[in-house]
C-alpha positions as CSV (number, residue, x, y, z in Angstrom):
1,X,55.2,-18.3,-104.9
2,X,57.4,-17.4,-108.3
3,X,60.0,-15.1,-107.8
4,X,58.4,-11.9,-110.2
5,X,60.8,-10.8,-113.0
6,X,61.2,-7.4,-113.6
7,X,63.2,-6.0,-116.8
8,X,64.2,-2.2,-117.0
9,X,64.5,-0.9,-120.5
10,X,65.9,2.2,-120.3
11,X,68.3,4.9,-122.4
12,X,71.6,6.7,-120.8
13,X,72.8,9.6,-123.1
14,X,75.1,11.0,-120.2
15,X,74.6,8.5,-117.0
16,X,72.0,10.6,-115.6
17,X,69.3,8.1,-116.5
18,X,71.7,4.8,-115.8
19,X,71.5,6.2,-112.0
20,X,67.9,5.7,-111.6
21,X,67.9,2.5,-113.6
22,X,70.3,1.2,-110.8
23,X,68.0,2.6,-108.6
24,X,64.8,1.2,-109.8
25,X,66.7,-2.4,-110.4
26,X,68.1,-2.1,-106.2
27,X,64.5,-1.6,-105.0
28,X,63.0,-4.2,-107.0
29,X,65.8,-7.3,-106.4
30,X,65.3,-5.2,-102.2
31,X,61.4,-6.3,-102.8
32,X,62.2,-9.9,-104.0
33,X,62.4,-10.1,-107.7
34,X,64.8,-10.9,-110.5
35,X,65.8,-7.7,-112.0
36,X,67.4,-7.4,-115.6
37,X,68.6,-4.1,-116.7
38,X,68.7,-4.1,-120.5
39,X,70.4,-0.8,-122.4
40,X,67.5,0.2,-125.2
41,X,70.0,1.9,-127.6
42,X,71.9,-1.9,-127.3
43,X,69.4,-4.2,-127.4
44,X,70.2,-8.1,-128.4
45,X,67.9,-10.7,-129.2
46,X,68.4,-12.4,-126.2
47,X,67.5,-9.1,-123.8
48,X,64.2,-9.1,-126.6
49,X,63.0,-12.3,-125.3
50,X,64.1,-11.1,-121.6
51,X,61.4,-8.6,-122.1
52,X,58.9,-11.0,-123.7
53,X,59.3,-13.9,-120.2
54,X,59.3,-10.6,-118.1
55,X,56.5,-10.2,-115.8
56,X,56.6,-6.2,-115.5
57,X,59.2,-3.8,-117.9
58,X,60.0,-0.3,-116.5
59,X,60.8,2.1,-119.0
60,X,63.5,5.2,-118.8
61,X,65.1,7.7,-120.5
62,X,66.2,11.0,-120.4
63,X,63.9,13.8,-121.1
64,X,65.5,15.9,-124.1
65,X,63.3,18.3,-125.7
66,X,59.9,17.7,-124.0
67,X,59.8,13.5,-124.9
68,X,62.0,10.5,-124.4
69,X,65.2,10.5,-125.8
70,X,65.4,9.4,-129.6
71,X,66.9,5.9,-128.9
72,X,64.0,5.5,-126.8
73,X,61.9,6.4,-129.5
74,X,63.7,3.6,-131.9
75,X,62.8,1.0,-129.2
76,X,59.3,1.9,-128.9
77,X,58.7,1.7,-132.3
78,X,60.0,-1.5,-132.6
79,X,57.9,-2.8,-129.9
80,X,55.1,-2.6,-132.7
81,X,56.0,-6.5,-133.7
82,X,54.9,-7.1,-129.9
83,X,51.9,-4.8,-130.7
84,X,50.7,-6.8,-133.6
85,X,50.9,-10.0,-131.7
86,X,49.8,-9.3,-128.0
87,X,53.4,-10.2,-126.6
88,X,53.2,-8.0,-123.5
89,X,49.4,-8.0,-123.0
90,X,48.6,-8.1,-119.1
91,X,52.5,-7.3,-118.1
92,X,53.0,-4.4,-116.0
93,X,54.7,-1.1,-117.0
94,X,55.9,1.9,-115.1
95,X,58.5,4.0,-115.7
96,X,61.1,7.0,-114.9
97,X,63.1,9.9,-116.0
98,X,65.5,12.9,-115.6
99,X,65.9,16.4,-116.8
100,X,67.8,19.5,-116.6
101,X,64.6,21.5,-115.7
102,X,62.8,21.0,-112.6
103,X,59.8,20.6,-115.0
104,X,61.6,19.9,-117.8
105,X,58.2,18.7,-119.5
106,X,59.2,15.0,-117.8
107,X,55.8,14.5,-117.5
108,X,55.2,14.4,-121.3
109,X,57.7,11.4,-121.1
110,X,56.2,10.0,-118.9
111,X,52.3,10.0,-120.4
112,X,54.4,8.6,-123.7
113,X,55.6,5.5,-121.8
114,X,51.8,4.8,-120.0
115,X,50.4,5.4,-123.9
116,X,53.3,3.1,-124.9
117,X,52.5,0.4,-122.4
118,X,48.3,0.8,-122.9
119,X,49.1,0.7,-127.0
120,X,50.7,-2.7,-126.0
121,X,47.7,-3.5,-123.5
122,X,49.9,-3.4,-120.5
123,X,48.5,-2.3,-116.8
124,X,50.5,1.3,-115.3
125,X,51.9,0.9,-112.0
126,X,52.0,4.8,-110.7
127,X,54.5,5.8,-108.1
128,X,52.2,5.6,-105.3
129,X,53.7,8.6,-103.3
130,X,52.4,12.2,-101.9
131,X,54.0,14.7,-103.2
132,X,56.9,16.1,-100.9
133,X,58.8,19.7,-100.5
134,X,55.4,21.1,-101.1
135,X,55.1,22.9,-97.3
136,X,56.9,24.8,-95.1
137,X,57.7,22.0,-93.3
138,X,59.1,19.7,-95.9
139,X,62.5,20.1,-97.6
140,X,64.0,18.7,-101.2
141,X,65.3,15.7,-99.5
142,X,61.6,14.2,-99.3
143,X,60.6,11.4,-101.5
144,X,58.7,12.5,-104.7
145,X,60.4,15.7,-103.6
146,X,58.9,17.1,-107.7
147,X,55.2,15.9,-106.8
148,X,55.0,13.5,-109.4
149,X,52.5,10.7,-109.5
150,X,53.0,9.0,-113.1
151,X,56.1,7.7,-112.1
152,X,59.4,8.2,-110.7
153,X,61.4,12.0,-112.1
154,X,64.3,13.6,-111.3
155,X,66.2,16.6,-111.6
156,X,69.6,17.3,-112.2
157,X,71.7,20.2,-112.8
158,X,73.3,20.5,-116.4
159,X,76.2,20.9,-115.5
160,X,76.7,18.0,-112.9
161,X,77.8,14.4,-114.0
162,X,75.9,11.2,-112.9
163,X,77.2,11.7,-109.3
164,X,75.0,15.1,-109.2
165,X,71.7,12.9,-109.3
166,X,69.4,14.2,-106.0
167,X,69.3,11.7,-103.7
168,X,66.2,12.0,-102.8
169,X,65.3,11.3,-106.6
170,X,67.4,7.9,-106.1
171,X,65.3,7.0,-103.2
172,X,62.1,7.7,-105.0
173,X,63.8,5.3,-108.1
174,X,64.1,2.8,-105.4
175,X,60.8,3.6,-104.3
176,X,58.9,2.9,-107.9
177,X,61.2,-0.2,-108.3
178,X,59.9,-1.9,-104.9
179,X,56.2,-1.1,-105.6
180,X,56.3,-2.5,-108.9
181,X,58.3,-5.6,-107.4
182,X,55.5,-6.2,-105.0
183,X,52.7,-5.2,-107.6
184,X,54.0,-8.2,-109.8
185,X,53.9,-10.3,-107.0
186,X,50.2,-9.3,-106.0
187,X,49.4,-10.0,-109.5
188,X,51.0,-13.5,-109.6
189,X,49.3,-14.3,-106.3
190,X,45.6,-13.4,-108.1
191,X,46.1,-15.2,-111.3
192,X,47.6,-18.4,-108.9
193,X,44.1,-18.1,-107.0
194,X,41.7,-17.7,-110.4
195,X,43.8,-20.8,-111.3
C-alpha cells in the first residue's frame, strides 16, 4: 500500500490558525501519511505542484469577518487554473478554522472551503465526531467540544496568543487530520481493487 500524501494549505494572520495546522499535519503523519504543510499567503511553485501530486489538501484559515481570511481568498481564486483543467478532481478536501467568537460565523468558512473543494470536484471529508460539552455531563475539554460536523473549529480568546488555543480544539485538529489520513488510504485501497 502507497503511503497517502496529505498537503495542508492554510493562512496564519496571528499563529492561531498555524496551531491547528500543526495539529491536523501531527494526526495525519500519527495515521501514516506524508504530511506537507504549505503557508497560502507564501505559496511557491514548487508547494503548487505539492498540491497537484497530493492525494487529499486540507484547507485553513482564520475566520475574520464571517469568511476565510483574505489571503485565503487570493489562494482560492487562483486555484481557478486547476478548476479549468480538472487538476484536483477526485482528491479529498476537509478543512479547519479559528475564531474569536464561540460562533464566530466559522461555519460560513467552513461551507466556503466544501464549495471550494466541490467547485474543484473534490470529495469532503467531515470531522466525523458527536458533538461534545453539549450535557450536563460533558465539559469543554471534549472533543468537538463547539458541535461542529463540517470540519474541525476552534475558539480562542482575543486577547490570548497562539499558546491560548483550547486544547481540546488541538485534539479535535488532530482528530480531522487522522480521519482524513485514513480516508486517503481507504480511497487508495478501492481504486488499487477496481484496478
Amino acid at each position: 500500500m502507497t503511503t497517502p500524501v496529505v498537503s495542508i494549505a492554510y493562512h496564519s494572520g496571528y499563529g492561531h490558525t498555524a496551531v491547528l495546522a500543526e495539529a491536523v499535519r501531527s494526526g495525519a503523519v500519527e495515521a501514516g501519511a506524508e504530511v506537507h504543510l504549505i503557508k497560502v499567503d507564501d505559496i511557491t511553485e514548487e508547494q503548487w505542484s505539492l498540491l497537484d501530486d497530493s492525494d487529499a489538501i486540507v484547507f485553513g484559515s482564520p475566520t475574520y469577518m464571517g469568511t476565510a481570511s483574505g489571503a485565503f481568498h487570493v489562494f482560492a481564486e487562483a486555484t481557478s487554473q486547476r478548476w479549468a483543467t480538472q487538476a484536483w478532481k477526485d482528491k479529498l478536501a476537509a478543512g479547519f478554522t479559528n475564531s474569536g467568537s464561540k460562533s464566530g460565523d466559522k461555519l460560513h468558512t467552513l461551507q466556503f472551503f466544501q464549495i471550494l473543494a466541490a467547485q474543484l470536484g473534490m470529495h469532503w471529508v467531515s470531522l466525523g465526531l458527536l458533538p461534545g460539552w453539549n450535557s450536563t455531563t460533558a465539559s469543554e475539554n471534549d472533543l468537538n467540544r463547539l458541535g461542529v460536523f463540517l470540519g474541525a473549529a476552534a475558539q480562542t480568546n482575543v486577547d490570548e496568543g497562539p499558546d491560548g488555543v483550547h486544547k481540546a480544539d488541538v485534539v479535535t485538529a488532530e482528530h480531522l487530520g487522522r480521519r482524513v489520513a485514513e480516508t486517503a488510504k481507504a480511497f487508495a485501497t478501492g481504486r488499487a481493487q477496481a484496478a
